[in-house]
N, C-alpha and C positions, 0 to 999 in steps of 0.2 A: 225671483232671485235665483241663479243659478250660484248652487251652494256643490257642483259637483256629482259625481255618482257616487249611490247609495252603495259601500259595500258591506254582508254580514261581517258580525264581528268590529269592524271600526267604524261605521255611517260613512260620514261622508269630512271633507275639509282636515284628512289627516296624514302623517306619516305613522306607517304599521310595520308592527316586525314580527314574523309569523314564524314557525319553528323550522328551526334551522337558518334562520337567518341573522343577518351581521348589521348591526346600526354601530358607526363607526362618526363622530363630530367632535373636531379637537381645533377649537379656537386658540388663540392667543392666551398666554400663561401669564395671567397678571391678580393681582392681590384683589378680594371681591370685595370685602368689608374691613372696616377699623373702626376706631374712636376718633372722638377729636380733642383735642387737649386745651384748649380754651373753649370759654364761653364764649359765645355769640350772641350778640345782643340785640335784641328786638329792634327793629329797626337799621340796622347795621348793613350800610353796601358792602357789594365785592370785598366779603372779608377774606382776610387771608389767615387759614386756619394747619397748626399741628398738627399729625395726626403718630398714628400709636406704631403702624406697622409702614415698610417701605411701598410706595404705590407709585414709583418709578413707569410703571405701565400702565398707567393713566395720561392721557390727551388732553390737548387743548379742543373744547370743544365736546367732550365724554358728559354725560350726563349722571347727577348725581341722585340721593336722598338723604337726608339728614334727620334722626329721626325724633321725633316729639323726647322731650323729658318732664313733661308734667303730665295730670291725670288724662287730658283730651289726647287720643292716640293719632288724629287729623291734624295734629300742631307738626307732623313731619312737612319736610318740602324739599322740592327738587332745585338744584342749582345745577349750571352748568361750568365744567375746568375753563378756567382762564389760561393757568399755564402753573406751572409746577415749578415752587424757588427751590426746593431740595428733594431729596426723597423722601424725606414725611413731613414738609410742605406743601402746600397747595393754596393758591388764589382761584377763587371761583367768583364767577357774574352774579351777581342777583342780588335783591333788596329782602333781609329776614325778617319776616312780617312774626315770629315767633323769638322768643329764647330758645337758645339750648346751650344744657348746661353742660361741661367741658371740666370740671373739678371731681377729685379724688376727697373725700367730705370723711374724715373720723375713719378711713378705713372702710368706707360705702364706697365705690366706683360708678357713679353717677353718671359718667362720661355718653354725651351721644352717638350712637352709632352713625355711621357715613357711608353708605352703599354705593358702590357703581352698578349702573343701570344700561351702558355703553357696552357691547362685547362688537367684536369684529367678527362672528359670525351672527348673524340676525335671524329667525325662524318666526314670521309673524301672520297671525289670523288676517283674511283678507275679508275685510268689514261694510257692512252699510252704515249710511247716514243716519237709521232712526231702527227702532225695534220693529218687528215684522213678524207677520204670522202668528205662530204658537209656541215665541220665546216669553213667555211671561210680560208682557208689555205691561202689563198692569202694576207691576212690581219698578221696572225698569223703562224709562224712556231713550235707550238705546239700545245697540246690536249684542247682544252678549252671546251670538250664534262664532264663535271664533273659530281656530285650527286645534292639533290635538295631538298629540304624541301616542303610540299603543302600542307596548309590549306584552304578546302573547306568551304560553308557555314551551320550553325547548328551543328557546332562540340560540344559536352559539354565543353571540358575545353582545353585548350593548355596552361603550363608553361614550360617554357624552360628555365635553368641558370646553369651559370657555364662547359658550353660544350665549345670546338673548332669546327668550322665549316672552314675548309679547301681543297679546289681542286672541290669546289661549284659552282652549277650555270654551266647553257648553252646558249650558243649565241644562245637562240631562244625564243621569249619572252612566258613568263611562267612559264619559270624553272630557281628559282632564289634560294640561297643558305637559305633565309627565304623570303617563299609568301605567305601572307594571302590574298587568292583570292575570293573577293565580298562576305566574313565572314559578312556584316552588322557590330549590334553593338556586342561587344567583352568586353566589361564590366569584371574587372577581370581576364584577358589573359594577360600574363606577356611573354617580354624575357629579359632576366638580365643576366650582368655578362656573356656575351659571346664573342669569340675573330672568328673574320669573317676574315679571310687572305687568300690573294694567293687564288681568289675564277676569275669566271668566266662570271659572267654577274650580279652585284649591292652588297648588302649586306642583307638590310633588305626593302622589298616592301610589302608597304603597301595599297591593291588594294580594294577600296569599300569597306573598313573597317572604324571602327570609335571606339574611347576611347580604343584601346591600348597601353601599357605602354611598352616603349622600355627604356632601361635605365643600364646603366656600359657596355656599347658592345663596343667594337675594331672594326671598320674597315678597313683594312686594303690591300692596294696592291690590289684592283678588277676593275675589265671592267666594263664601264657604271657608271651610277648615283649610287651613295652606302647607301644611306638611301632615298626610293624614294617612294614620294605619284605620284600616276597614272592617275586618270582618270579625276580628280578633282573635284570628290565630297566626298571627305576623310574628318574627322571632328572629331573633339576632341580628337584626339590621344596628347598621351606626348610621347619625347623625350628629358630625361633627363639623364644628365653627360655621353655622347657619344664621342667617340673621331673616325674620321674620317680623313685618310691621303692615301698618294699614290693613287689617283682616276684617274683610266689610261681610256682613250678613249674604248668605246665600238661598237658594229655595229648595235645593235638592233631599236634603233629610230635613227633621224637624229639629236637631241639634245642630242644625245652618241658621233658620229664620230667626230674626227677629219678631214682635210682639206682628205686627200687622199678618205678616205671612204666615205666623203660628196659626192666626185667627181665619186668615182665610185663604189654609189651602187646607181642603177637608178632604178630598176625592179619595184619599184612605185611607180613614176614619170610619167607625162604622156609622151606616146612617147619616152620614153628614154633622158625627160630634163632632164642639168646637174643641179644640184641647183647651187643656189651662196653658198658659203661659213657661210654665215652669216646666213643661214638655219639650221644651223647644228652647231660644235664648240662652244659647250655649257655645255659640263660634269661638274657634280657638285657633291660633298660629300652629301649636303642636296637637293636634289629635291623639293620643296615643291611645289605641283599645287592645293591648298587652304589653304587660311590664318589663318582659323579656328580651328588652332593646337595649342601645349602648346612646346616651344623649350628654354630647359634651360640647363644652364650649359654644353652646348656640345662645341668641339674644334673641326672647320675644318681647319684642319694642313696640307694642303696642296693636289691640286690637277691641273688635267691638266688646268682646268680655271676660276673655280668660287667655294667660298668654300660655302655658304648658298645664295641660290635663289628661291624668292616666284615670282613663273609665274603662268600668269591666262591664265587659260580658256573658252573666252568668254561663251563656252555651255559646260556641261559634256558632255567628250567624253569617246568612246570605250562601252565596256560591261554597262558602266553605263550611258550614254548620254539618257537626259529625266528624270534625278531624280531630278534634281536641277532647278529653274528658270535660265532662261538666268542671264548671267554675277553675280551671287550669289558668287562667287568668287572673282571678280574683284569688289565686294563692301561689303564685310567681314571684318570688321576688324583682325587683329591679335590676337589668343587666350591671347598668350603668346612670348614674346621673351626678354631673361634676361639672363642675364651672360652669354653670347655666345663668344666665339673667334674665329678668323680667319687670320690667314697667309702662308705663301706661296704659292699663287694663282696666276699665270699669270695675271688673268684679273680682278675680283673683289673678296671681303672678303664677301660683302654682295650684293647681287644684287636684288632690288625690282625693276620690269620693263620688259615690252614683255608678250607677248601671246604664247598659240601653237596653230597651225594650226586646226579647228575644222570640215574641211570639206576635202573630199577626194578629189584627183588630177584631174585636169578636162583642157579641151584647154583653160579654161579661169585663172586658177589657177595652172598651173602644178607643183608645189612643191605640196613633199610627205604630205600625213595625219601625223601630229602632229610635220610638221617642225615648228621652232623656230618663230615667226610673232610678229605682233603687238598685245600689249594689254594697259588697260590704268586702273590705280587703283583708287578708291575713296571710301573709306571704310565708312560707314555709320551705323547706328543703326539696327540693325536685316537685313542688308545685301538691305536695303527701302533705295533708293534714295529719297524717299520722305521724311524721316526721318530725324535727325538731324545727323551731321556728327560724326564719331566715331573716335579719330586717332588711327593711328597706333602706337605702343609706342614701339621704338629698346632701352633697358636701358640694361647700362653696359654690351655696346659689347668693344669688344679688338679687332683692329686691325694693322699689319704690316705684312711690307716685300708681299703686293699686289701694284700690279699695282694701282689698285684704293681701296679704304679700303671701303666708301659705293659708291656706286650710287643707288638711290632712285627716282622714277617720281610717281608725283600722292599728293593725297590731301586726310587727312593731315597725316604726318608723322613726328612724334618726336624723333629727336635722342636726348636723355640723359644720363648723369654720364659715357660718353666714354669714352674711349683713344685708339688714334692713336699714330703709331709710322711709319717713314721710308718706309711711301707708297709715290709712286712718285705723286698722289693725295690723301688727306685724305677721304675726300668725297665728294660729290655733291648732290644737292638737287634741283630735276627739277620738274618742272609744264608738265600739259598736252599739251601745247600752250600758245598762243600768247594770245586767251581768254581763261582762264581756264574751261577745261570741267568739274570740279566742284564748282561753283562759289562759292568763299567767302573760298575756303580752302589755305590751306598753307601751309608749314613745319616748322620745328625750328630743330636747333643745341643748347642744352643748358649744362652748365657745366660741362663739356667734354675734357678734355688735348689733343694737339694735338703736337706730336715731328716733328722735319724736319731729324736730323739728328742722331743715336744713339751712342753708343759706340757700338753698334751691329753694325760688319762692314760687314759681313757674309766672306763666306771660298772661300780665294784670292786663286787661283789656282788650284777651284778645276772645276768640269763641268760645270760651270754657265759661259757663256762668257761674259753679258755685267760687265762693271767696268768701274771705275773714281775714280776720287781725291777729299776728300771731302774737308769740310770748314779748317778741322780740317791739310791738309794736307796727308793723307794715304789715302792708294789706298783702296776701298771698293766695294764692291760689286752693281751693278742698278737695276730698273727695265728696260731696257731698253730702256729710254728714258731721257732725259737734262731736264724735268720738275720737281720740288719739289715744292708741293702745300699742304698748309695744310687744306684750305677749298676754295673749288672752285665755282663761284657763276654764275648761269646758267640762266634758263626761271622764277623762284622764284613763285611767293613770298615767301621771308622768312626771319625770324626772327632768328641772331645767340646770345645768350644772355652765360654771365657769363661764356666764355670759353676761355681757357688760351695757347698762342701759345709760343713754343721753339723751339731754332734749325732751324731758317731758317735763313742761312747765306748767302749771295750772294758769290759766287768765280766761277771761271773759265767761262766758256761759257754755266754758269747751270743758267736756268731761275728760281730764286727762290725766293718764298715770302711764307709768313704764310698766305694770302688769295689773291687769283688768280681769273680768268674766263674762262671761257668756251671758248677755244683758237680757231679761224676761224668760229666764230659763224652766221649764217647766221640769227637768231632769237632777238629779241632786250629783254631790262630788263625790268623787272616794278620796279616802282617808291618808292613802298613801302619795298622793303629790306631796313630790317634794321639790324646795330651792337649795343650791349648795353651791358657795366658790361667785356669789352674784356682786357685779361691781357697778356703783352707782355716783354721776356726778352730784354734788352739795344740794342743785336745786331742785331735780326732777324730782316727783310727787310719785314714791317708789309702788304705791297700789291703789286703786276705788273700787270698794264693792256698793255695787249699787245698791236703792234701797227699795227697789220694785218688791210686790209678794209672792211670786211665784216662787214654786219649792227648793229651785236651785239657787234662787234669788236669798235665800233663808238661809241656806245652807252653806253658803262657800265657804271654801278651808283650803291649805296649804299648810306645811310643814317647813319649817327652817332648821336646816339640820345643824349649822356651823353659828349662826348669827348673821351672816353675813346680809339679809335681809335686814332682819329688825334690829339688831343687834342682843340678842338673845339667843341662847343657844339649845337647841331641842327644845324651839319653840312652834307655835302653833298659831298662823294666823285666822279667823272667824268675824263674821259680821255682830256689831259691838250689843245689837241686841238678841243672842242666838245665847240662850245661857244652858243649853243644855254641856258647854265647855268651858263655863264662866267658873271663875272661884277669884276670890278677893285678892289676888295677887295680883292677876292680869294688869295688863298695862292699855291704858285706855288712847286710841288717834283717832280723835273727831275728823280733820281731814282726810283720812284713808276708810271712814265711818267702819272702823276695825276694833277689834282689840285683839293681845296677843298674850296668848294664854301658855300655859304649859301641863303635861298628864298627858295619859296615854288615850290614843282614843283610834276608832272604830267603826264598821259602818254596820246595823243595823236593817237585814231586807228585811221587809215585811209583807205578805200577797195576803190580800182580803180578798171573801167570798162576795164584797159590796162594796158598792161605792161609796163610801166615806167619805168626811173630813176628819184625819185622825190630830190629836192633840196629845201631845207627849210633854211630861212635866219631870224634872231632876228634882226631886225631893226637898231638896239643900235651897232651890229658885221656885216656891211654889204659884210665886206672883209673876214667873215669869214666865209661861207656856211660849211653845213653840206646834203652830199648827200646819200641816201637811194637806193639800188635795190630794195628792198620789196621782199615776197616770195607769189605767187598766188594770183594775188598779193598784199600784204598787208603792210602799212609801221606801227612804232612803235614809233617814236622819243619821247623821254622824253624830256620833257618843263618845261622852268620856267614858272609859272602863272602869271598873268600882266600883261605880255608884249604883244609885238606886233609883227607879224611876218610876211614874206611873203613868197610864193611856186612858185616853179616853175616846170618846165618837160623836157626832153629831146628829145621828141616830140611832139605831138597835141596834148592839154591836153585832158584826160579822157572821154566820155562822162556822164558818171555818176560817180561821189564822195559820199561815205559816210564816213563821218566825225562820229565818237565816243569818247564823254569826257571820257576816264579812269579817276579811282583816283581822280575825281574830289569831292570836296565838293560843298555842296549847297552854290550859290554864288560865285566859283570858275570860272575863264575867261579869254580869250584868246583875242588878234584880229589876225584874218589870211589876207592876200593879198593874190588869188590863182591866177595865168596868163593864161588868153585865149587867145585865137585870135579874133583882131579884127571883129565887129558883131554880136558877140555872143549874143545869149539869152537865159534867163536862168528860169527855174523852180523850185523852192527852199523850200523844207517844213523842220521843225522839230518835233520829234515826241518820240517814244516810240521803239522802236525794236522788229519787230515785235507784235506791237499791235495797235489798231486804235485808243487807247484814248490818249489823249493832243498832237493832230497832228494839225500840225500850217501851213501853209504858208507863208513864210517872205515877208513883204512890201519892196519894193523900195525907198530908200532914193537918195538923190542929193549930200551927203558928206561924209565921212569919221567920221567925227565930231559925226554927228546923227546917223552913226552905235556907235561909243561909247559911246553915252546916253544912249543905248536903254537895254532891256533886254534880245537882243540876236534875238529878233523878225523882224530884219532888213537889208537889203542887201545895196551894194555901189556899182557901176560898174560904173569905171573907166578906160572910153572908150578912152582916151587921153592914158593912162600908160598900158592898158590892162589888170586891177587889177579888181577881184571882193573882196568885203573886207567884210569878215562874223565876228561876235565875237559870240565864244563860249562862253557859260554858261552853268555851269549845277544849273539846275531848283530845282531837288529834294536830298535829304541825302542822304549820303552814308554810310555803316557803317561796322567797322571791317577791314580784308582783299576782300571787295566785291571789285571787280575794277565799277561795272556799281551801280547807284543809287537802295533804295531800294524800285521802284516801278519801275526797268527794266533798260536796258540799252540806254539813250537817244542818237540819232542820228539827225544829219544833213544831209539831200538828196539835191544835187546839180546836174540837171539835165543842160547838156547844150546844147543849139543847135546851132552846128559852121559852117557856111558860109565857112571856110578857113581852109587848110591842116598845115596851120605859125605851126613853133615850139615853146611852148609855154612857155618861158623862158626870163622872161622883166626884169632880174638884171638891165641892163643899164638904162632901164626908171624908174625902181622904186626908185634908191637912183641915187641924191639926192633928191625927193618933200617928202620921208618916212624916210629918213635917220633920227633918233633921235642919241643923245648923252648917252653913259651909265653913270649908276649911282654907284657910291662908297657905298656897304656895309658893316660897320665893323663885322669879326668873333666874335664869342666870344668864349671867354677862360676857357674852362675847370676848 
């Protein structure tokens, strides 16, 4: 195969621009993408279709794409112009072997995208008939050795618009259909107005570059990430009115492949590990590895799993590792991100969340350099965690027809002016943990529409196999999965205000509500989510907590600040058998398997020296325990305040307890009964977390009584029932979303020293001499 001369820096099969030089490609000026404004109907010839913007520079004869609006991202298809009845008219050839849908749905913009594929400059890979050599043939039964575009660094100028770039890019990283390769800043470098199809390794990479404008480009139909920042130290670029569809698996990184390729490309890996899966299985239309971009007006129309994802990299890697401070990434705010769309995505529309790997394979690490890991976000002012915090603000994204429309982890993060349609979850808004690794942050959902079910049913018989019956009765299209959620509520904190849920109908064997949780959750909630300003149509089924036993499973809670949820106001919604916030007044929803209580309440850490199953009992519900596995182990329970409670263990209690007021306000209080064994002695201070000031040792009291006089300064050991009886207090303010006081997080150390192996579990001695009576509080009424 003569594939050309080898030159350094670019191989072979490219045009290059080397410093000091001029790349200058300015095609025809005509509109790259729209909508279309009717549906098209499966099956439907030569339709003659609306469209959104003027596309007067389109041909009889131009080639188009049309893109998927149900979960299968391969439901796009290309037609060809027939001929144009007005300016945003067109009749095109071809038989739609798919739906696509063409409606504005409640305020959702469903509408499919329509790409031209046609430019009047053409720049295309010169190709063989079958795969060859050492292109991965194993992977691929054709040529994916294409042509290549290469910007070096100190070029004078590169514009580029109005061209085709087609049979681009080679599975080898480098050579990508457009690479601006560690260009610096690029001030003034444009590519516009270009259609990237049927290419071979991304679309447009943008590698240690910064403030280039990318903006009207097609991509379309390519291996790997198709608009992709690299090393993650890329900065102020714009990407604006981009359309991004068919983004098929690639081989080049392991955040390219799919399941097979994950499994069998090992050559660096150490030793020939296989990764997990979850290494890998990550493609995405937008790549983005730093948040300090501007992303507007672009539509990822579907790809093999995520259409927009910002992942961090704890350190710049590759060519560029060492430009950036550690984690300058992971605490950037968002330049920009505004008017974005996303659907047809197996796995998510948006995904803020995870790391790449920044260290190469080693016996202690053996996944590849730059697999898929952990990362964690908290974006702050100038990227200073010492700084005050910055959010992240996603405004009027659109998403449907994903598996999940966002998931988001980190602090803070604003979704506003959205709309969801027909994802089997809307979104999810998670915390870094149990304590937030950036204290006092949060997320919000705020006036944002969210659909459950559309008149979009997607195309019954065509390759997508999952299906069902929806509320409505007709068979429709899934994501493969019986859940329909329209906001899912996870590790929080967060605040969902002034957003409006429709279309969630309960039928068949589908688990469905307009706000859900985090299903088999092993992490507990805090206390401070809250709903406020929420609007709901007559039928939708406004919440399900499930009734799996894992600890978050147990634990779920939310807050109604106004009524506008339950209709109750500074109420409290809880799973209907969690009585540690029960009192006879509650209002009982077997459907929502809830109830909704009211009182103040609070979260409770707790860190054991031992793995336990702890059992925590409200005095007032002695019959009705509530028991914890905890995770390394840590338990979470949310409490009402006032009351009184008692612990127990599943075997020798703990040697060391530390107790943490969350959520608590100054003056806020507890009393605990925790069960030893017999003999015990104990050594008991309160204090500061981690600091030596306002460190206390508790006195020894003779009663129960004089622990609840006191201000928290006093212990009870209750050698008769095997109770030590502490009462929490917190001592100092709290303020905002902080969970710990704003002079640290105050603890209780309970050191014991136990004579006895006993299991430390005294329900039977504690009630009845603790047993009290609960108290009746009425709700109030919206």
């Amino acid at each position: 195969m003569n594939e050309g001369e080898f030159v350094p820096e670019f191989g072979r099969k490219f045009i290059g621009v080397e410093s000091g030089g001029t790349l200058e490609i300015h095609g025809e000026n005509k509109m790259s993408w729209a909508q279309i404004t009717r549906t098209i109907k499966k099956g439907e010839r030569d339709p003659s279709i609306g469209v959104t913007s003027d596309v007067r520079g389109w041909r009889p004869g131009d080639r188009i794409v049309i893109a998927s609006t149900d979960y299968d991202h391969l439901q796009a298809e290309e037609f060809t112009v027939s001929h144009l009845v007005s300016s945003r008219q067109i009749q095109l050839q071809g038989t739609a072997k798919n739906m696509h849908y063409g409606e504005i749905y409640e305020g959702v913009d469903m509408r499919a995208e329509i790409g031209l594929l046609t430019r009047n400059v053409l720049i295309r890979g010169e190709m063989q008939g079958r795969c060859y050599g050492t292109n991965l043939c194993r992977f691929y039964n054709y040529d994916t050795f294409g042509g290549h575009i290469k910007m070096l660094k100190g070029f004078r100028s590169v514009r580029i618009e109005g061209a085709e770039l087609t049979k681009m890019g080679q599975q080898i990283i480098g050579f990508y259909p457009l690479h601006f390769h560690m260009c610096g800043n690029v001030k003034g470098s444009y590519v516009r107005q270009l259609s990237i199809h049927h290419c071979f390794s991304r679309c447009v990479t943008i590698h240690a570059t910064d403030e280039l404008l990318v903006k009207d480009t097609v991509g379309y139909d390519t291996l790997g990430h198709c608009y992709f920042f690299e090393d993650g130290g890329e900065q102020k670029n714009v990407l604006d009115h981009n359309l991004g569809l068919v983004t098929r698996p690639g081989a080049l990184l392991p955040s390219d492949r799919d399941n097979k390729m994950c499994k069998g490309i090992t050559k660096n890996t150490w030793n020939g590990y296989v990764p997990d899966i979850n290494n890998c299985n990550a493609v995405t239309t937008f790549w983005i590895a730093h948040p300090n971009n501007a992303f507007i007006n672009n539509a990822a129309a579907g790809s093999d799993k995520v259409g927009f994802w910002f992942i961090f990299h704890n350190k710049v890697t590759g060519l560029s590792a060492g430009s950036l401070p550690d984690l300058h990434g992971n605490r950037s705010p968002i330049l920009k991100f505004y008017n974005n769309r996303a659907h047809s995505n197996p796995r998510n529309g948006l995904l803020i969340d995870f790391g790449v790997k920044a260290e190469k394979a080693s016996a202690r690490s053996p996944t590849e350099y730059l697999s898929v890991s952990a990362g964690i976000y908290a974006p702050h002012v100038d990227a200073d965690f010492n700084k005050p915090r910055a959010p992240a603000i996603i405004d009027k994204f659109v998403a449907f027809k994903n598996r999940e429309g966002i998931w988001a982890r980190g602090g803070d993060i604003f979704v506003r002016n959205s709309a969801f349609s027909d994802n089997s979850v809307g979104l999810t808004l998670a915390s870094a943990g149990e304590m937030p690794h950036d204290p006092g942050s949060h997320q919000e959902m705020a006036n944002s529409i969210v659909i459950g079910e559309s008149p979009n049913r997607g195309t019954i018989g065509g390759g997508w196999h999952c299906r069902g019956r929806g509320a409505d009765g007709q068979d429709r299209t899934t994501a493969c999965t019986n859940w329909l959620l329209g906001y899912q509520i996870y590790d929080g904190p967060t605040a969902v205000i002034g957003n409006t849920f429709k279309n969630f109908y309960p039928h068949d064997n589908w688990h469905v509500a307009a706000v859900g949780f985090f299903n088999t959750n092993p992490f507990q909630m805090p206390a401070l989510t809250y709903f406020e300003r929420i609007r709901f149509d007559s039928r939708s089924r406004r919440v399900l907590i499930s009734k799996h036993g894992n600890d978050g499973d147990k634990t779920t809670f939310f807050q109604d600040k106004d009524g506008s949820f339950t209709g109750y106001r500074k109420s409290a919604v809880l799973r209907r058998d969690n009585y540690l916030g029960r009192h006879p007044g509650c209002v009982e929803k077997s459907d929502w398997n809830a109830a909704i209580c009211s009182g103040k309440f609070a979260n409770l850490f707790l860190y054991s020296s031992a793995r336990l199953e702890m059992t925590l009992i409200r005095d007032d519900y002695p019959n009705n325990p509530l028991s914890l596995k905890g995770i390394a182990p840590t338990y979470q329970p949310i409490v009402q305040l006032e009351k009184t409670y008692t612990m127990h263990w599943d075997g020798r209690a703990p040697d060391k307890l530390y107790i943490k007021p969350g959520e608590f306000n100054r003056g806020d209080w507890l009393r605990v009964g925790i069960c030893y064994p017999s003999g015990t002695t104990f050594k008991i201070t309160r204090g500061l977390w981690r600091q030596s000031q306002y460190k206390q040792t508790l006195r020894r009291v003779y009663n129960v009584a004089d622990v609840d006089r006191s201000n928290g300064d006093a212990y009870f050991w209750d050698e008769g029932h095997r109770l030590l009886f502490i009462k929490v207090v917190a001592r100092f303010n709290r303020e905002g979303w902080y969970y710990c006081s704003v002079k640290g997080c105050e603890e209780i150390t309970i050191e014991a020293h136990m004579r006895s192996g006993e299991r430390s579990d005294c329900r039977h001695r504690a009630y009845g001499p603790y047993r009290t009576s609960p108290h009746h509080v009425n709700l109030q009424r919206a």
